[in-house]
Structure formats: structure tokens, C-alpha cells
C-alpha positions in Angstrom: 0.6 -7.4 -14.9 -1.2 -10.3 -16.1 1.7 -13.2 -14.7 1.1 -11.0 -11.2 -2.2 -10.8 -11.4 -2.6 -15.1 -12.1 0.2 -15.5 -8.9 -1.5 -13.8 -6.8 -4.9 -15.6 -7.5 -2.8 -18.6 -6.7 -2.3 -17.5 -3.0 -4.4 -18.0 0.0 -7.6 -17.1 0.0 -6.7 -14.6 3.2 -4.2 -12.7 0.5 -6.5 -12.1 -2.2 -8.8 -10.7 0.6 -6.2 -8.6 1.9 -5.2 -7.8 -1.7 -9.3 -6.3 -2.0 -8.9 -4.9 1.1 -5.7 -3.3 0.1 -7.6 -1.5 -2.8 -10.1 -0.3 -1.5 -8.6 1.1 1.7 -5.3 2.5 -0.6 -6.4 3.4 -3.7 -10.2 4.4 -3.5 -10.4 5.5 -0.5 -8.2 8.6 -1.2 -10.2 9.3 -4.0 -13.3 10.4 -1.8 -10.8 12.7 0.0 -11.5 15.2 -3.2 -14.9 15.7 -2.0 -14.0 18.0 0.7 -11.9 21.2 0.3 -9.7 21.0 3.3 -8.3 17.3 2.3 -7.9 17.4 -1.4 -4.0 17.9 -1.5 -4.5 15.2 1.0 -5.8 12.8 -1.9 -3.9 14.0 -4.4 -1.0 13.1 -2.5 -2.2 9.8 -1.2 -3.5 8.8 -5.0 0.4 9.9 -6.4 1.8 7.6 -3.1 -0.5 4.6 -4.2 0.5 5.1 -8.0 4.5 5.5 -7.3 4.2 2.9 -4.8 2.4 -0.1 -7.5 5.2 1.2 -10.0 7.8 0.2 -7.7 6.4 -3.2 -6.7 5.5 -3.8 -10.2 9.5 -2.7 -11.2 10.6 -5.3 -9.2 8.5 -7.8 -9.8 9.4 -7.6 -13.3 13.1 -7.6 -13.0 12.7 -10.5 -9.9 9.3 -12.4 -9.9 7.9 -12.5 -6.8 10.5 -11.8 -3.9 10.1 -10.6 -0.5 11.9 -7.5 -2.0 8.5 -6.1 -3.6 7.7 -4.8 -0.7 10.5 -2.3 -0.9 8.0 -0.2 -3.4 5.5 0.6 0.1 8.4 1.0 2.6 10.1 3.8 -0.1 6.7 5.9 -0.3 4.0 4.5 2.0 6.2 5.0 5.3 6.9 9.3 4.6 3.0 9.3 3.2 2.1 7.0 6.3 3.7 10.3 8.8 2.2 12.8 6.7 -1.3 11.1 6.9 -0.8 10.9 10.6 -0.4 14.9 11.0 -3.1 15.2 8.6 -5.8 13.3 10.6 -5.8 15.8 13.5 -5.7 18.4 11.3 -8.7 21.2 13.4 -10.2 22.5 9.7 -10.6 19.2 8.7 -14.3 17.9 9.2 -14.7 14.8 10.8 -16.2 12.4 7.9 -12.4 13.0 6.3 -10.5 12.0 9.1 -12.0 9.2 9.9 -11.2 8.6 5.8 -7.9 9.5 6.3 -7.9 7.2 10.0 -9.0 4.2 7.4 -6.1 4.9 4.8 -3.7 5.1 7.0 -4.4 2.0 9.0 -4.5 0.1 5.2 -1.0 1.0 4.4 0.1 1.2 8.0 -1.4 -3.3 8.3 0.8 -3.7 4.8 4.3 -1.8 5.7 4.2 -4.1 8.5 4.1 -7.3 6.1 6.4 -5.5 3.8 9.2 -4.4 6.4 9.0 -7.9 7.8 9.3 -9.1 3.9 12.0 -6.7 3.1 14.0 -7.2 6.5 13.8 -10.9 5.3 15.1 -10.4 1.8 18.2 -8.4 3.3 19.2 -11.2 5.6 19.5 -13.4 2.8 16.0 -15.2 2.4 16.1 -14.5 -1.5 14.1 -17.8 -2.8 11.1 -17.0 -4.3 7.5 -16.4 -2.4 6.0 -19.8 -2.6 3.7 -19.6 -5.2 1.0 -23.0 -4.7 0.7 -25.2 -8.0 
């Protein structure tokens, strides 16, 4: 986690503010879906997506480095959870502070599966080097 952790502070500054942005809008966001009734399987679905998800990038990473292929740890979970959070937002018992919650997670990991099909379409055409990490 650490190696991970010091490539991407090596990156663009606009990926370690996506990489923020990624957190918050994946990871804690879903936690404030526990506050209301109607969308707590909702969180504890997205917060099990977002854990599964980081163990598959993290998998890879591990047996790779960094490849376009990490991405294949969001497409796996983030695209079914990415449909299910789509039903869920129009959801009639669900009060509106929540949806718009929901609305906020789901654009989050719908902006990232687009960066990690593109990544992952990439890596299966044969673009295998390494992601460019700057010295």
C-alpha cells in the first residue's frame, strides 16, 4: 500500500485531486446513507462494492505494478453496483437528501469506470507497458 500510495503522489496534480475526490464521493459518501432507514442496505452495499473493489485494484497492483489492468477491480463490481445505484435513486420511499447522496455516488464511480474501461480496453489491446510513473 505504501509503494501505491508514494506512485500515485508522483502523478499529476489533477490525479491526486481526482484520487480525493474519489474518496470522498466512493467511500464516505455511502457511509452517510446509514443515516436514513430506507437507504441503509443501500450503504451497506455501496461500502462492501468500494471495499471488494480497492481489494481487486490493490491484487493487481501487487502481482503487476501499475497497469492499465487495475482498473479491472471497478469494472468487475462498480459497473452491477453502478445499475443497482441507478434504480435505487428513483426509489418513491426514499427521501430526497438520500438520493441526491446516492445521485453523487453514482456519478463518482460512474466519472472513474469510464477512465477504467478506457484503461482496461487499452490493456486488452496489447498496451501492457507500465502507467508512466514521473521521476
Amino acid at each position: 500500500m505504501e509503494e501505491f500510495d508514494l506512485i500515485v503522489a508522483q502523478q499529476p496534480q489533477w490525479v491526486q485531486i481526482w484520487m480525493n475526490i474519489l474518496m470522498v464521493g466512493a467511500f464516505i459518501l455511502p457511509i452517510t446513507l446509514l443515516i436514513w432507514r430506507q437507504t441503509r442496505v443501500v450503504a451497506v452495499i455501496c461500502i462492501l462494492g468500494g471495499v471488494l473493489a480497492g481489494i481487486g485494484v490493490m491484487l493487481i497492483f501487487t502481482q503487476m505494478g501499475f497497469v492499465r489492468l487495475m482498473g479491472l477491480g471497478h469494472v468487475l463490481v462498480w459497473t452491477p453496483l453502478a445499475l443497482y445505484l441507478w434504480k435505487q435513486q428513483s426509489r418513491p420511499e426514499v427521501p430526497m437528501p438520500p438520493k441526491w447522496i446516492i445521485r453523487a455516488v453514482l456519478l463518482t464511480i460512474a466519472i472513474s469506470l469510464a477512465f477504467d474501461y478506457v484503461d482496461v480496453i487499452r490493456y486488452l489491446l496489447g498496451d501492457r507497458t507500465p502507467v508512466p510513473v514521473p521521476a
